[in-house]
N, C-alpha and C positions, 0 to 999 in steps of 0.2 A: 313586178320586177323585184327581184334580191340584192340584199346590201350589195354583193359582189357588183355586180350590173352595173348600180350605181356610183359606185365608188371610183372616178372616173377622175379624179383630182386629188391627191394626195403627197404628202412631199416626204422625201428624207429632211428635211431640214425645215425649219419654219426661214428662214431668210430670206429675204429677197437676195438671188444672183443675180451678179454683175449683167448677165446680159439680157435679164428680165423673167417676168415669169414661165415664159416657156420654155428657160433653158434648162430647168432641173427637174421640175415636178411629173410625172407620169401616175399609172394607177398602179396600187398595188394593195388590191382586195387580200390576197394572202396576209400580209401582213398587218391589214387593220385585223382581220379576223382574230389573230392570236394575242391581242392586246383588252385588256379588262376597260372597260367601257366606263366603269367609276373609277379609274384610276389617273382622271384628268393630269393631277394634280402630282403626276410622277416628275423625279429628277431630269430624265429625259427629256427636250424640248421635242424631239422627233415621235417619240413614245406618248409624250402631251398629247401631240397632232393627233397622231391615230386614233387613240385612245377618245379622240375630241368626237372624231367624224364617226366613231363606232356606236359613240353616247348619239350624236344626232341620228344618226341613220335609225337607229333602237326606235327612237324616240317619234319620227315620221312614219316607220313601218308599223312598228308592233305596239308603243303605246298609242297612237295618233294624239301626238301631243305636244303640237310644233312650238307652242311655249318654251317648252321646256326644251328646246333645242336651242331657241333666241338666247333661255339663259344661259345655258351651256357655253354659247360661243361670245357673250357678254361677258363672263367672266374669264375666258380665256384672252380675250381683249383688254380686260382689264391692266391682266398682266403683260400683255403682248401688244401694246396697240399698232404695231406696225405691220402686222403677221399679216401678210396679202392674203394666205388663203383661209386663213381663217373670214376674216372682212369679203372674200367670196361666198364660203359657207353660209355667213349672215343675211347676203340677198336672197340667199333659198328660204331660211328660216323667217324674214320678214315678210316677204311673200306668201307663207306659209301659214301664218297668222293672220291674214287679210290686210299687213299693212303697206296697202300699195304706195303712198307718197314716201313712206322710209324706206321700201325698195328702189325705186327712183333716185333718193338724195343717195342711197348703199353704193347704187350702179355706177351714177353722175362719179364720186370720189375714187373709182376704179378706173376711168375710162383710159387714163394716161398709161398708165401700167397693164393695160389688158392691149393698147393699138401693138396693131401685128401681129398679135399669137391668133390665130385665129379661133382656135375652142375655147378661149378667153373670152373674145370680142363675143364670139357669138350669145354665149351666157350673158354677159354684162347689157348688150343693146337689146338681145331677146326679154331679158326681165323686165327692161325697160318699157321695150312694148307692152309686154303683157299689162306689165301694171297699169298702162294709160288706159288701155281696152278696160281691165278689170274697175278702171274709176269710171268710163264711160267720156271721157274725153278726146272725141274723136278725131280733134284736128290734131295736136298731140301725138297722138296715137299714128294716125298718116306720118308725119315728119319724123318717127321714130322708123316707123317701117320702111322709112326711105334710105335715113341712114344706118339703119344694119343691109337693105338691100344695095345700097353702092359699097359696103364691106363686102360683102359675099361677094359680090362680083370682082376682086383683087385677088380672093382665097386660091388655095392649089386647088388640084380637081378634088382632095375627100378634105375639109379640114381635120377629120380623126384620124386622122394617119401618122401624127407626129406625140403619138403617145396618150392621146386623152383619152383613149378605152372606151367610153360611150356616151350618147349623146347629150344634150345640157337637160333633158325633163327628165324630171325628178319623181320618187313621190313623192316631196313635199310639196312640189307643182303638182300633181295631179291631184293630191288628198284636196286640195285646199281649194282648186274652182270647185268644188261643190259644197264646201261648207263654208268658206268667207266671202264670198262672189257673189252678188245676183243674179237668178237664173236670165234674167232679157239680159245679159252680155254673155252670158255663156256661149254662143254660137261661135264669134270673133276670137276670144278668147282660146276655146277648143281649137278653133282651126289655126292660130298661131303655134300653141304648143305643140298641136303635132306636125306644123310645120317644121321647129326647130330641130327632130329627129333626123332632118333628108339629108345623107352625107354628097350630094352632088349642087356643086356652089351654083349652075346652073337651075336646074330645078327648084332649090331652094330659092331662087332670084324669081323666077315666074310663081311660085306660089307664094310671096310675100306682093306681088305686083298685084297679084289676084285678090289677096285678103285687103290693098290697100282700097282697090277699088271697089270692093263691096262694102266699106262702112259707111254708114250715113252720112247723111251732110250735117253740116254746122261745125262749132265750136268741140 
């Protein structure tokens, strides 16, 4: 997949709007493209953003170097610490690095500001799962896939329909089950993420039912 593909959340504005995050944010690959990618640190807050996700996306495609993506949007936080999408970019990049409990506690701090948008939610409770899978805690992991699947089941018929251009997996999810993951969870894992692609809320609901009940028993 190419930056473009990817780039499925980006905003004119870093602020939060009055009527949440899904009232202003859509994709706009064009215009990360034509923004310098070291130029974090521009006057621009909009220009910032772009400019943020251009450095990430670089950074998960062509250097595979999801470090350096963490820092990237760490220091954009720094400055910004309320920038919702930036604090979204972050679960991709912590996950990216293999640090599943700080994607968790990433996800958990979004949950408020993501209920209802649905390409939101799905990113936010989807990380979530993944990361329980990716630690091997599987009860956890059940109760996660329960609550993204009674979300899904309130969704419209495509959640992408209302501007998020494409689906929550990333390459920084995909780069990363095979370098910071144990291969005995990969199975789970795999078959969550590519569950997260299916735009019919449907379908999506029986293959999260499916993934629940194939994980092991115990804790």
């Amino acid at each position: 997949m190419g930056a473009a593909t990817l780039l499925w959340f980006c905003a004119p504005t870093w602020i939060l709007p009055p009527g949440g995050l899904g009232t202003t944010y859509g994709s706009e690959p064009e215009a990360v493209g034509a923004v310098d990618a070291d130029s974090v640190s521009g006057e621009d807050a909009a220009e910032g953003l772009l400019a943020l996700r251009r450095g990430m996306l670089r950074d998960f495609e062509e250097t595979l170097d999801p470090e350096s993506a963490l820092a990237r949007v760490d220091h954009w936080l720094a400055r910004h610490p309320g920038d919702p999408l930036a604090r979204l970019w972050r679960v991709e990049a912590l996950f990216a690095t293999g640090d599943a409990l700080g994607t968790i506690a990433q996800c958990r701090s979004l949950e408020k500001e993501a209920a209802g948008v649905p390409g939101i939610e799905l990113k936010v409770l989807g990380y979530e799962a993944a990361s329980w899978l990716a630690l091997g805690r599987y009860g956890e992991a059940r109760e996660a896939l329960r609550r993204l699947r009674a979300r899904v089941l309130t969704w419209p018929d495509n959640p992408w329909t209302a501007g998020w251009g494409s689906p929550v997996v990333t390459a920084a999810a995909e780069a990363s089950v095979d370098v910071a993951y144990p291969p005995s969870r990969r199975v789970h894992l795999d078959a969550l993420l590519g569950l997260l692609g299916e735009p019919d809320p449907e379908t999506l609901a029986a293959g999260l039912l499916v993934l629940e009940r194939s994980l092991p028993p115990g804790p």
